[in-house]
RODO-2510 file (C-alpha; in nm, 4 decimals, decimal comma):
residues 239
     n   res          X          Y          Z
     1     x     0,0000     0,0000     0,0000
     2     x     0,1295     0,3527    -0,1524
     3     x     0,2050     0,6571     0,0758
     4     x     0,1875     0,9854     0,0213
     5     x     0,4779     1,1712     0,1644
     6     x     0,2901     1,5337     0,2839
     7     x     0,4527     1,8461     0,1602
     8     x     0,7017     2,0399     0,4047
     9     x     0,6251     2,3657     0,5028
    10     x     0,9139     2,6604     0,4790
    11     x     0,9414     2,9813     0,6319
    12     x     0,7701     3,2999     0,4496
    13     x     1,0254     3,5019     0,2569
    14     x     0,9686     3,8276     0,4772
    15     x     1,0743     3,5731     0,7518
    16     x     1,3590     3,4657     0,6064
    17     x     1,4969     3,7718     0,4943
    18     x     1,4436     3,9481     0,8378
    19     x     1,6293     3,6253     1,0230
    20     x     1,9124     3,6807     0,8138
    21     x     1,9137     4,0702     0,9128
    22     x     1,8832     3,9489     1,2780
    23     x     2,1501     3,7037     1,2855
    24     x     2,3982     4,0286     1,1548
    25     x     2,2447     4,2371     1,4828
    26     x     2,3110     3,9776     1,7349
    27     x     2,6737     3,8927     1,5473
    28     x     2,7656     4,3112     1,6704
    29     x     2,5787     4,2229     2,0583
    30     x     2,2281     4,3672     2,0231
    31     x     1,9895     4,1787     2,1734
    32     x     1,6287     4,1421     2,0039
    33     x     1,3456     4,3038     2,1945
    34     x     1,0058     4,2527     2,1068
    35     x     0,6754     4,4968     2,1639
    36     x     0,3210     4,5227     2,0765
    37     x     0,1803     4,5961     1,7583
    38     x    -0,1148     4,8323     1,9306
    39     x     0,0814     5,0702     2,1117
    40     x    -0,0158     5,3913     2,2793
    41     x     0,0404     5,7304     2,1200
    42     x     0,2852     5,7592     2,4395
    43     x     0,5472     5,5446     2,3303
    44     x     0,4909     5,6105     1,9102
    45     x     0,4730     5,9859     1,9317
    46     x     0,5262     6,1498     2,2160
    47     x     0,8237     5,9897     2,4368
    48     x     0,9834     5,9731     2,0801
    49     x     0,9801     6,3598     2,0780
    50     x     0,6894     6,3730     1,7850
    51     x     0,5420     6,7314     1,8137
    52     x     0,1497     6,7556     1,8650
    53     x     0,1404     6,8893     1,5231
    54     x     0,3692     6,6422     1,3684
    55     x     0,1770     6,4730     1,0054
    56     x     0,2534     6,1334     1,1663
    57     x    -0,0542     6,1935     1,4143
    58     x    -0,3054     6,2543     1,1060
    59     x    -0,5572     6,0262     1,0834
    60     x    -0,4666     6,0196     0,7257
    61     x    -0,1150     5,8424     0,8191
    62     x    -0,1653     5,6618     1,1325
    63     x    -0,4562     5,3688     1,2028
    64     x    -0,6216     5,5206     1,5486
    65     x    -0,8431     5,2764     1,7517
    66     x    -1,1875     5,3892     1,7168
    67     x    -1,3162     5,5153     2,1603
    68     x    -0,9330     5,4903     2,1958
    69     x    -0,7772     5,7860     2,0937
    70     x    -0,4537     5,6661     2,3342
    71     x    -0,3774     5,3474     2,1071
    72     x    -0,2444     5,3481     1,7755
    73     x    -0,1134     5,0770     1,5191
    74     x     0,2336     5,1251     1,5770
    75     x     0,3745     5,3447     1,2900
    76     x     0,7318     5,2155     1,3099
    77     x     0,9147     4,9807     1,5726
    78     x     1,1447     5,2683     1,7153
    79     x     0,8801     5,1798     2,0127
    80     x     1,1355     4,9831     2,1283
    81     x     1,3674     5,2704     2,2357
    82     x     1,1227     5,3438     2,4681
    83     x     0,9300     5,0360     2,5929
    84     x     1,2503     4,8903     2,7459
    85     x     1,4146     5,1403     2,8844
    86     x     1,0823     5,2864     3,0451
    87     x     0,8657     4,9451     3,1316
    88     x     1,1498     4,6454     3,1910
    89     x     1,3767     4,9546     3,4061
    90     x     1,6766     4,8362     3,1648
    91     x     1,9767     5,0022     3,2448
    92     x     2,2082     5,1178     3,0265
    93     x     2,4567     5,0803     2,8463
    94     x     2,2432     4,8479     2,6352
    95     x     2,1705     4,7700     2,2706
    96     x     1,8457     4,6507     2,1684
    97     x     1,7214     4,5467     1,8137
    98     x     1,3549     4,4971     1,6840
    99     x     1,1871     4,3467     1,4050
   100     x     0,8343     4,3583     1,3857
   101     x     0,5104     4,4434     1,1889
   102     x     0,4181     4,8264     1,1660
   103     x     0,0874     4,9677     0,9907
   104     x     0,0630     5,3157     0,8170
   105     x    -0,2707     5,4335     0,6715
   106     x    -0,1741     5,4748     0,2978
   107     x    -0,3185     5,3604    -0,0729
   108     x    -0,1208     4,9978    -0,1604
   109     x     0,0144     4,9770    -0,5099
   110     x     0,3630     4,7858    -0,6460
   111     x     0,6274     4,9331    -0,3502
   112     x     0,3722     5,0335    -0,0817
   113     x     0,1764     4,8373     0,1498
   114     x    -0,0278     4,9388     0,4695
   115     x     0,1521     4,6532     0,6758
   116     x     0,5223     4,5509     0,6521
   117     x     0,7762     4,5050     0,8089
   118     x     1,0630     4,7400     1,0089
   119     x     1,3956     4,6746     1,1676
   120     x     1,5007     4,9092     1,4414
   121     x     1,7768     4,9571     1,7462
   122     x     1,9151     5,1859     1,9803
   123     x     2,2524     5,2073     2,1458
   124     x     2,3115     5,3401     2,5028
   125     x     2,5920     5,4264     2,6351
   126     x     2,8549     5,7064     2,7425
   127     x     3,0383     5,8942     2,4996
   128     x     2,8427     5,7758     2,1709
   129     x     2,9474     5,9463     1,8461
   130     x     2,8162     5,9473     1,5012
   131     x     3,1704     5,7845     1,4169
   132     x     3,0495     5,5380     1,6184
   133     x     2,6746     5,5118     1,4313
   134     x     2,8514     5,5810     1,0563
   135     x     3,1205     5,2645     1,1233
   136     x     2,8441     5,0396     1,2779
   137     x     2,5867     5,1079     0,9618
   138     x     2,8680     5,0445     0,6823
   139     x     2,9260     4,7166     0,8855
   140     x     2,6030     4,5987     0,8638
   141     x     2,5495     4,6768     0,5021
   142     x     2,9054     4,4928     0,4223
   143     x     2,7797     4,1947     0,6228
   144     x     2,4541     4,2221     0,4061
   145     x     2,5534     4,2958     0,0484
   146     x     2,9332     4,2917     0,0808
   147     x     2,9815     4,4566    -0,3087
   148     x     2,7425     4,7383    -0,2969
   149     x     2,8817     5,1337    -0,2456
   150     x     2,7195     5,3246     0,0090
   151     x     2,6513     5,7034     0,0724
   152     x     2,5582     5,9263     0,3614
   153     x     2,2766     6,1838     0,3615
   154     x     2,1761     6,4227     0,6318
   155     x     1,8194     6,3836     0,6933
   156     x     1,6027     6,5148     0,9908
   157     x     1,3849     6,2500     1,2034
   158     x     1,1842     6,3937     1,5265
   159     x     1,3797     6,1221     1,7386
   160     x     1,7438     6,1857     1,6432
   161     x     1,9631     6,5185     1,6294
   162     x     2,1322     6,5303     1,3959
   163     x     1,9991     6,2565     1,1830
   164     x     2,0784     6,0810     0,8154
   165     x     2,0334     5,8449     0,6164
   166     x     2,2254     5,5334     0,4242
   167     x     2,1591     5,4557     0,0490
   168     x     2,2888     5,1573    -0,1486
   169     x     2,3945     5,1612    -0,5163
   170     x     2,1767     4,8687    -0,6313
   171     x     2,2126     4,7387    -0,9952
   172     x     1,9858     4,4758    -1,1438
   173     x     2,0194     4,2809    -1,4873
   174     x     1,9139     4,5347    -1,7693
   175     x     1,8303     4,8044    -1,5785
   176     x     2,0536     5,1262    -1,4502
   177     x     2,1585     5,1747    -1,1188
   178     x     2,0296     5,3531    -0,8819
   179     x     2,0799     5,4756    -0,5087
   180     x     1,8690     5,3332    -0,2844
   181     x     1,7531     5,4427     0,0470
   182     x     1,8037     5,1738     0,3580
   183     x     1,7991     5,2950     0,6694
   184     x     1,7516     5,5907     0,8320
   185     x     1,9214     5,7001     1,1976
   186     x     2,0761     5,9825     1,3783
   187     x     2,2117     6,0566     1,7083
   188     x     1,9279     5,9949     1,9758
   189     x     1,7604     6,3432     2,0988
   190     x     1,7916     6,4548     2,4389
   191     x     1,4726     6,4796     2,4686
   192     x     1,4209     6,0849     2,4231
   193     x     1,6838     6,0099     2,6753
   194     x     1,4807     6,2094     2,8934
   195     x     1,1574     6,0083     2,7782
   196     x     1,3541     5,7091     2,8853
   197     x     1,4297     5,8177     3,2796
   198     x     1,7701     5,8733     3,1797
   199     x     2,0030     6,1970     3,2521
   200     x     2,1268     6,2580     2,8560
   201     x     2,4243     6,4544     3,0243
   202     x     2,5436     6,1123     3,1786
   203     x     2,3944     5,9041     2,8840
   204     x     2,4091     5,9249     2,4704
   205     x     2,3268     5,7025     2,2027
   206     x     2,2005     5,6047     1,8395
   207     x     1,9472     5,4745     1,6548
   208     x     1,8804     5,3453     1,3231
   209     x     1,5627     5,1930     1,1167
   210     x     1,4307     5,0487     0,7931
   211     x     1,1967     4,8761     0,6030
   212     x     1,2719     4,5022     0,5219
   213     x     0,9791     4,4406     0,2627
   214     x     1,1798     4,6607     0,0038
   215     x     1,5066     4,5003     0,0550
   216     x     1,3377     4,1609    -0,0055
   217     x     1,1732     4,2911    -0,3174
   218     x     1,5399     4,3734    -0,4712
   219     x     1,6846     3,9999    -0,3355
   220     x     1,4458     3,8256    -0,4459
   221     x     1,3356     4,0127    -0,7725
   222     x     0,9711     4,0886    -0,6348
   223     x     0,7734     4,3737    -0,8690
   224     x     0,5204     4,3835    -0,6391
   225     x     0,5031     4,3975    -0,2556
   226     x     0,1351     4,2843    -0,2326
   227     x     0,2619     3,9070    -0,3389
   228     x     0,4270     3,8548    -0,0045
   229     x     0,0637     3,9011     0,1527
   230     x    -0,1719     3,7686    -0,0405
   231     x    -0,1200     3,4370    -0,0084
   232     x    -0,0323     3,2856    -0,3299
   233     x     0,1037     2,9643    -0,2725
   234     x     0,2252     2,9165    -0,6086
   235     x     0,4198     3,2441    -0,5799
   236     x     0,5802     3,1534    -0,1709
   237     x     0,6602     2,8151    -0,3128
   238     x     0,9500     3,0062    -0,5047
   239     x     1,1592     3,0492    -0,1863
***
């Protein structure tokens, strides 16, 4: 009497790719952090130095919880600069790294989806410098794509001071290269220390962030960011 041998399972591609990130985190000592995906305006605005008037808060941009103006989808997982520090009483120096699901309130088409994924961390510590931030980024992106040029851009983020951002000369078969923009991250504001119960004349740091869904189209050769969600099984079977 024939068998059937059932047909393994594999990991999703987003969760693949954002291991791989991970495993390059932990390899430079951060340790991964996780936080909840309906988080309160606290933690996602304010304590991240967000200014009432800031477009983030729009309704427009951010999923609020209908009788709970307090909670929000999490915009971005720079929540975990916060959480930490503020509800687990971590003491510094510490360097935490999260990836996790965030949710902006925008029109999906081929690069933009109202759900994906981010990869953020913060460094604590005495004496941090953007030397310090500028050498730790190129690392990263060595460790990731070991053949790619890199550039610097300053850039302004409510959380950091000053702040930039990292683009990536990515080439594909038949097409012309292009910088691309990976992360963004800055020098963390005094005001956020502060947020976190910590003197920032004693204590510094920096923190960085970036989509993974985009960096997954480009390694795998996705058009389309709506085919990691929508559940064609013909399409995950690829990976």
């Amino acid at each position: 009497m024939s068998s059937i041998r059932p047909e393994r399972g594999h990991l999703h591609p987003i969760t693949q790719y954002a291991r791989r990130v991970l495993d390059i985190w932990r390899s430079f000592g951060y340790e991964l952090h996780e936080g909840p995906e309906l988080e309160t305006a606290k933690f996602n605005f304010d304590d991240l130095n967000f200014p009432p008037d800031h477009p983030a808060r729009d309704i427009q941009d951010t999923f609020f919880i209908k009788y709970h103006p307090e909670l929000v989808l999490r915009t971005h997982s720079s929540t975990v600069q916060m959480r930490w520090p503020v509800t687990h009483k971590m003491q510094p120096p510490f360097k935490v790294v999260e990836i996790g699901k965030v949710y902006r309130n925008e029109a999906t088409d081929a690069t933009h989806e109202s759900m994906f994924f981010q990869c953020d961390g913060v460094y604590i510590d005495r004496q941090v410098t953007m030397a310090q931030l500028v050498s730790t980024l190129n690392a990263f992106i060595k460790k990731l794509y070991p053949d790619k040029k890199t550039r610097i851009r300053p850039s302004f983020f409510p959380f950091v001071e000053p702040g930039m951002e990292i683009d990536v000369w990515w080439e594909q078969s038949g097409k012309p290269g292009k910088w691309l923009e990976v992360l963004g991250a800055g020098l963390v504001h005094p005001n956020v220390i502060t947020a976190m119960g910590l003197n920032p004349k004693e204590w510094q740091g920096f923190a960085f962030g970036g989509g993974l869904d985009r960096l997954a189209m480009l390694e795998y050769g996705v058009i389309d960011i709506r085919q990691f969600y929508n559940g064609n099984l013909d399409f995950l079977k690829q990976f």
